[in-house]
C-alpha positions in Angstrom: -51.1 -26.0 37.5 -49.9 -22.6 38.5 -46.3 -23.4 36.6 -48.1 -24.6 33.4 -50.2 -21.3 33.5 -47.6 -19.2 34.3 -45.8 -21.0 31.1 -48.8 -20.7 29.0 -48.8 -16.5 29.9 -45.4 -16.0 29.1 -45.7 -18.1 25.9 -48.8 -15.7 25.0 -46.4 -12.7 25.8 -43.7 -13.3 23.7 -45.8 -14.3 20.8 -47.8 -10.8 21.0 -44.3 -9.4 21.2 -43.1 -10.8 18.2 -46.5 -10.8 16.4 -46.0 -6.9 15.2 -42.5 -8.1 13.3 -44.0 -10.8 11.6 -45.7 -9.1 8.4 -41.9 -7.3 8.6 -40.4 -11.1 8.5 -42.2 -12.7 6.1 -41.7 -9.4 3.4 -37.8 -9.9 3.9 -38.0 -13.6 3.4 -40.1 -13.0 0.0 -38.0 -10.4 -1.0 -34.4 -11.9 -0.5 -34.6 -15.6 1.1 -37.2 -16.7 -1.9 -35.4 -15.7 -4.9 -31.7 -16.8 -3.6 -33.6 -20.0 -3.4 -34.3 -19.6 -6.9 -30.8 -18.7 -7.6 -29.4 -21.6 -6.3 -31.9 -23.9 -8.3 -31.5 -22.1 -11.4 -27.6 -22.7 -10.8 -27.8 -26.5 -11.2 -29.8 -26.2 -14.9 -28.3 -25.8 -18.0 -30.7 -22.6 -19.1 -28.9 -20.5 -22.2 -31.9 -18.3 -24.1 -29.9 -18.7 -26.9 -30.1 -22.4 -27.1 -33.6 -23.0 -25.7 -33.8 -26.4 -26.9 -30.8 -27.5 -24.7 -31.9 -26.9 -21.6 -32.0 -29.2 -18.3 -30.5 -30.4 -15.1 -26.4 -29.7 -15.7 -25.6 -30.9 -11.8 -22.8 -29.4 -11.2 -21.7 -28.4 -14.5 -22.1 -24.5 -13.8 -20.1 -24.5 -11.3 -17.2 -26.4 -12.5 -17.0 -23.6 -15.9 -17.3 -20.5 -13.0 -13.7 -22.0 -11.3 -12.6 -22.2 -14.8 -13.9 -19.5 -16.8 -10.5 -17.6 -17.3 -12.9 -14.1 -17.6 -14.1 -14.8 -13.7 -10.3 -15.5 -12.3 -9.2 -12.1 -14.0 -12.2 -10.6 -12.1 -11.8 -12.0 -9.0 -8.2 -10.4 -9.2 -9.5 -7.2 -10.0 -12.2 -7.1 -7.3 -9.6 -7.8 -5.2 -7.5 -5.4 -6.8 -10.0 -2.7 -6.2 -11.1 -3.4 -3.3 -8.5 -4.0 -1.2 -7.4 -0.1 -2.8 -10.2 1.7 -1.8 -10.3 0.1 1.9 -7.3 0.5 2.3 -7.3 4.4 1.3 -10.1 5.5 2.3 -9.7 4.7 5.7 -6.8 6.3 5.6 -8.5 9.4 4.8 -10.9 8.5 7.1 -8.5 8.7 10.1 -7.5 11.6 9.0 -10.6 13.2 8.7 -11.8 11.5 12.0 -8.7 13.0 13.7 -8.9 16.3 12.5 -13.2 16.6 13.5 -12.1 15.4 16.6 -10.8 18.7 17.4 -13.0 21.8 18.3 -12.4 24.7 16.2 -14.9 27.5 14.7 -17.1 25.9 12.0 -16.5 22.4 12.8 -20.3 21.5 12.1 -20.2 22.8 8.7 -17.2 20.9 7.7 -18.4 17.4 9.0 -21.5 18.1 7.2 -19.7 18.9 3.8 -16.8 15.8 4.5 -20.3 13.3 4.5 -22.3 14.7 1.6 -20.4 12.6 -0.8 -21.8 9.6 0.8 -25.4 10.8 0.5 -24.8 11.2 -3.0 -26.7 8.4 -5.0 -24.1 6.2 -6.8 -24.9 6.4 -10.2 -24.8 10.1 -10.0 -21.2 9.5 -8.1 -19.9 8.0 -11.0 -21.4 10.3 -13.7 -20.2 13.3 -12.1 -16.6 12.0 -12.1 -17.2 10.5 -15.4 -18.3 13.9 -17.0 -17.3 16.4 -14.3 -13.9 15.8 -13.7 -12.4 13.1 -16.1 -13.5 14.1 -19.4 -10.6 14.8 -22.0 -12.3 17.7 -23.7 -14.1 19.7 -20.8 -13.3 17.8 -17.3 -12.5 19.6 -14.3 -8.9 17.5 -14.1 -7.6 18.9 -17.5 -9.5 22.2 -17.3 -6.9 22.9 -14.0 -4.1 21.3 -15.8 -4.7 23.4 -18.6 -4.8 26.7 -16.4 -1.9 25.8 -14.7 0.3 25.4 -17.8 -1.2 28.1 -19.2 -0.2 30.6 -15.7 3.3 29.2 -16.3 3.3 30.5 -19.8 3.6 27.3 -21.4 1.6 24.7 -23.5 2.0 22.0 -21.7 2.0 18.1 -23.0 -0.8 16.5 -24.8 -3.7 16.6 -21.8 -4.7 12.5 -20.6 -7.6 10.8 -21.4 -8.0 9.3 -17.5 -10.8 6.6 -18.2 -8.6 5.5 -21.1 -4.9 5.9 -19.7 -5.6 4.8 -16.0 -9.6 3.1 -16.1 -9.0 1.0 -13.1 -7.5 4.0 -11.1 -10.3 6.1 -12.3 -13.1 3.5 -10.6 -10.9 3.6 -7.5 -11.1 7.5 -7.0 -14.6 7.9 -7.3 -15.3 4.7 -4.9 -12.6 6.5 -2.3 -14.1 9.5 -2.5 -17.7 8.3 -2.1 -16.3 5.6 0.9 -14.0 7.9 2.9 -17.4 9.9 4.6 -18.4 6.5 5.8 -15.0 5.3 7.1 -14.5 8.5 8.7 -18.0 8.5 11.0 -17.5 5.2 11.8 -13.5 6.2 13.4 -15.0 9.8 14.6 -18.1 7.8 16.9 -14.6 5.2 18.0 -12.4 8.8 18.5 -15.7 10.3 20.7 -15.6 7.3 22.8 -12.1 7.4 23.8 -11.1 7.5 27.9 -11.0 11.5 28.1 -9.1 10.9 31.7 -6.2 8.7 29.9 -5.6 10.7 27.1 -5.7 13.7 30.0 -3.6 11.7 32.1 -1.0 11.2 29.2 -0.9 14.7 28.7 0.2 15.5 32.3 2.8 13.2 31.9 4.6 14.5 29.2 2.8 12.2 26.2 3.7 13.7 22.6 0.6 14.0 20.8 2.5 11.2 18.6 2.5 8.8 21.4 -0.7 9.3 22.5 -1.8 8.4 19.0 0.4 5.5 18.9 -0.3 4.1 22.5 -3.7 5.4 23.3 -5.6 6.4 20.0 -4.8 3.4 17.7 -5.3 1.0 20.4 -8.4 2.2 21.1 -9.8 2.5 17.2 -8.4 -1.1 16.4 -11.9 -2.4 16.4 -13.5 0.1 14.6 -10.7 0.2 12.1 -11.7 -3.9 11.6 -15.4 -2.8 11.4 -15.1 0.1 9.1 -12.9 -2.3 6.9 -15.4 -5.2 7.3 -18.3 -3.4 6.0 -16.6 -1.6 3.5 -15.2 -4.6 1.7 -18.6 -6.1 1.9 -19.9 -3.6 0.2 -17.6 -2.5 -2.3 -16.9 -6.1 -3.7 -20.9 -6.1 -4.9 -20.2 -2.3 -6.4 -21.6 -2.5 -9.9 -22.1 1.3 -10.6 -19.0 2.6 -10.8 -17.6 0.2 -13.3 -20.8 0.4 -15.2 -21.4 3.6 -15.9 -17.4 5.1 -15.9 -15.7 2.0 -17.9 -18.5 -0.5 -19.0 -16.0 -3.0 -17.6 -13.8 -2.2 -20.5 -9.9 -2.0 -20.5 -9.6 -5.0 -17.4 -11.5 -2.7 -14.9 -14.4 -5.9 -14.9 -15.1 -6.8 -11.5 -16.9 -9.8 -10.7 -20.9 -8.0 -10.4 -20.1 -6.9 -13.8 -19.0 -10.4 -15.1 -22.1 -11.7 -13.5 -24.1 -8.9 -15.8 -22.5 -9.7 -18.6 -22.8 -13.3 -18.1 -26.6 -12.8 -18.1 -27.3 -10.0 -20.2 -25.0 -10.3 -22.6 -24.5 -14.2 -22.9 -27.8 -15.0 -22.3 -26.3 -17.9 -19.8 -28.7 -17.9 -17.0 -27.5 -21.4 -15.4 -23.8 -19.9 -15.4 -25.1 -16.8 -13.9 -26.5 -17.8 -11.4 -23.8 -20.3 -10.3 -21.7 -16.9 -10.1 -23.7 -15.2 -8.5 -24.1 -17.6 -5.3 -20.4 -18.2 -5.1 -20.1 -14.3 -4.9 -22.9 -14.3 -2.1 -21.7 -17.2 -0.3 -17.7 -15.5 -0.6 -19.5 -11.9 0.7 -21.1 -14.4 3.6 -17.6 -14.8 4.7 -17.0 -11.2 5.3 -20.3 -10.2 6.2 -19.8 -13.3 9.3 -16.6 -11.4 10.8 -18.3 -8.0 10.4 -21.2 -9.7 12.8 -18.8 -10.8 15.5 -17.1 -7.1 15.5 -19.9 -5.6 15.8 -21.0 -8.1 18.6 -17.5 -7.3 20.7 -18.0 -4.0 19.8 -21.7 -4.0 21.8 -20.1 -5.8 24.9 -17.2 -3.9 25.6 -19.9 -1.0 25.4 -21.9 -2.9 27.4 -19.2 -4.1 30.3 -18.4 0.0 30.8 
């Protein structure tokens, strides 16, 4: 009797643990669980609003034109494309930043808090402010300087770029790496912070170049924050819509696949097809999202085992 009580009180504990979450839990599944449900229904219909009288169960019909829609494969390449670009650069940067907040010097507070700004920046107004700001033909900052530079030199110069036009899939990527970069570079300066101080110190004694300490020490050291800093970024920036949208309208090949989903449903009025993108994107982003979890889980054990 004692053991079934004793069950019955811990049962009654966790439950008024839990109880406070659940109000929490049943908003996320309404918000997100319900309509990817709906998705995923929707996916298997043939639904076009402009041919209403056509509608019904298509099985997997939508699917089989989303492998070989032509449009999708070329945006699958440029997600890749432009993704794999603005990972791979901005956490470049990132070290590089990381590295040099690492250091103490005069001011140091300032700069970190100036080097993240651009990833509090909302980003709509990310891409409208290189959009108008900097890459305009006429009055952007990029061919303003250009201009002033030719100009010092006593020269015309040659006929100024037009970037979104010339280089639209570069011009996405800048905007992105310069929005991204703050975020790589917290997640490598928490990784630098957490570093051995007696190694490194140790290396020092010993004669250690500040090259081989990065090498043997450093790099080591940041390779699992370099994997979740890459992790999160690509799940995030293969779902970025705003940049594309609002500095190329997915003109000139710069379409990645959010963008193809949009125009798939607002444009083509295909909701079926849509849809059917739009879970192959979610289940693809699952993928990533699944090796992000398990870094961040070794990530909280080796913490955990120190």
């Amino acid at each position: 009797m004692r053991t079934r009580a004793t069950d019955r009180t811990s049962r009654a504990g966790a439950w008024a643990r839990r109880a406070p979450l659940l109000p929490a839990l049943v908003f996320l599944i309404a918000v997100t669980q319900l309509p990817f449900v709906a998705t995923v229904v929707i996916s298997f219909t043939r639904w076009n609003a402009l041919a209403p009288d056509h509608r019904g169960f298509a099985a997997f019909a939508n699917y089989r034109a989303v492998f070989t829609d032509p449009a999708l494969r070329a945006s699958v390449g440029t997600t890749v494309l432009l993704t794999a670009t603005v990972v791979l650069v901005s956490l470049a940067l990132g070290l590089a930043l990381a590295l040099l907040l690492d250091r103490r010097f005069r001011g140091r507070g300032t700069v970190r808090t100036m080097l993240i700004t651009p990833f509090l920046v909302v980003p709509v107004a990310s891409a409208l402010l290189w959009k108008h700001a900097l890459y305009n033909a006429s009055y952007g900052l990029i061919n303003g300087s250009l201009t002033w530079l030719w100009r010092l030199f006593g020269s015309a110069g040659p006929p100024q770029p037009d970037w979104m036009t010339d280089s639209p899939l570069m011009a996405v990527e800048l905007s992105l790496i310069w929005q991204w970069t703050p975020f790589m570079m917290l997640i490598l300066l928490a990784g630098l912070q957490s570093r051995p101080a007696d190694a490194v110190e140790a290396a020092r004694m010993d004669g250690a170049s500040p090259f081989d300490i990065f090498r043997h020490l450093t790099l080591p050291h940041l390779r699992r924050y370099l994997e979740l800093a890459a992790l999160l970024g690509t799940v995030y920036i293969v779902q970025n819509f705003d940049a594309v949208f609002t500095i190329t309208s997915g003109g000139l090949g710069t379409a990645n696949l959010p963008y193809t989903i949009y125009q798939t449903f607002y444009q083509a009025h295909d909701y079926g097809r849509a849809s059917a993108q739009g879970v192959v994107v979610v289940l693809c982003s699952l993928l990533v999202a699944t090796f992000a979890l398990r870094t961040v889980s070794s990530l909280l054990r080796e913490e955990i085992t120190r």
